[in-house]
N, C-alpha and C positions, 0 to 999 in steps of 0.2 A: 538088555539088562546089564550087561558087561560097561558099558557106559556109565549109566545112571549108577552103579556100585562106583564102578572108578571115581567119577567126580563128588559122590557122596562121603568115600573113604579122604580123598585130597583136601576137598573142604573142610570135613569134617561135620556134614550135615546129618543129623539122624535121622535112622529112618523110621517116621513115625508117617499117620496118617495127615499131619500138619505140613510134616519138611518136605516129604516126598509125597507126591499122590496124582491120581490123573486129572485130566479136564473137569470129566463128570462128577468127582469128589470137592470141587473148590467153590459152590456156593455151600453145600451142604457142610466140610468140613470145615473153611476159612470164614462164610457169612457174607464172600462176596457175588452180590447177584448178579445173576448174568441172564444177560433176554435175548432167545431166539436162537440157543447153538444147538448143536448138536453132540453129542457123545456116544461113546461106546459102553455097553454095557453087557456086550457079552462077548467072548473069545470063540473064534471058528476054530483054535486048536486044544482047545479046553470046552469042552460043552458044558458040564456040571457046573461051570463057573457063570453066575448071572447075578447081573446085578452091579452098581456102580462099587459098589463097598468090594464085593465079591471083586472084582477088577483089580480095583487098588491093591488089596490083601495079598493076593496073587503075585502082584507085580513087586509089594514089599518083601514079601517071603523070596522071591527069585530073585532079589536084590541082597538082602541078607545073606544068602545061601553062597552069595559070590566074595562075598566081604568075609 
């Protein structure tokens, strides 16, 4: 996450579920289809967290939190 803050901060990219997001969020949030990948949808270090959206959120809020 220290990353993805950092180049978010430098660039200047917000972090929304647009700018920033994972694999699994980019047909669903952008509209761009994708046929035959695979994604993550749940955290081994997070159990409560499930779910593509649930991921992303996650990962923005730890993004955030660094910023």
């Amino acid at each position: 996450m220290d990353v993805i803050a950092h180049l978010a901060e430098f660039y200047k990219i917000p972090v929304t579920s647009k700018a920033i997001l994972s694999h699994a969020e980019v047909q669903r949030n952008l509209g761009i289809k994708q046929a035959g990948k695979w994604d993550f949808t749940r955290l081994p270090f997070a159990p409560n967290v499930i779910g593509a959206k649930a991921c992303g959120d996650k990962m923005r809020a730890d993004v955030k939190a660094r910023l």
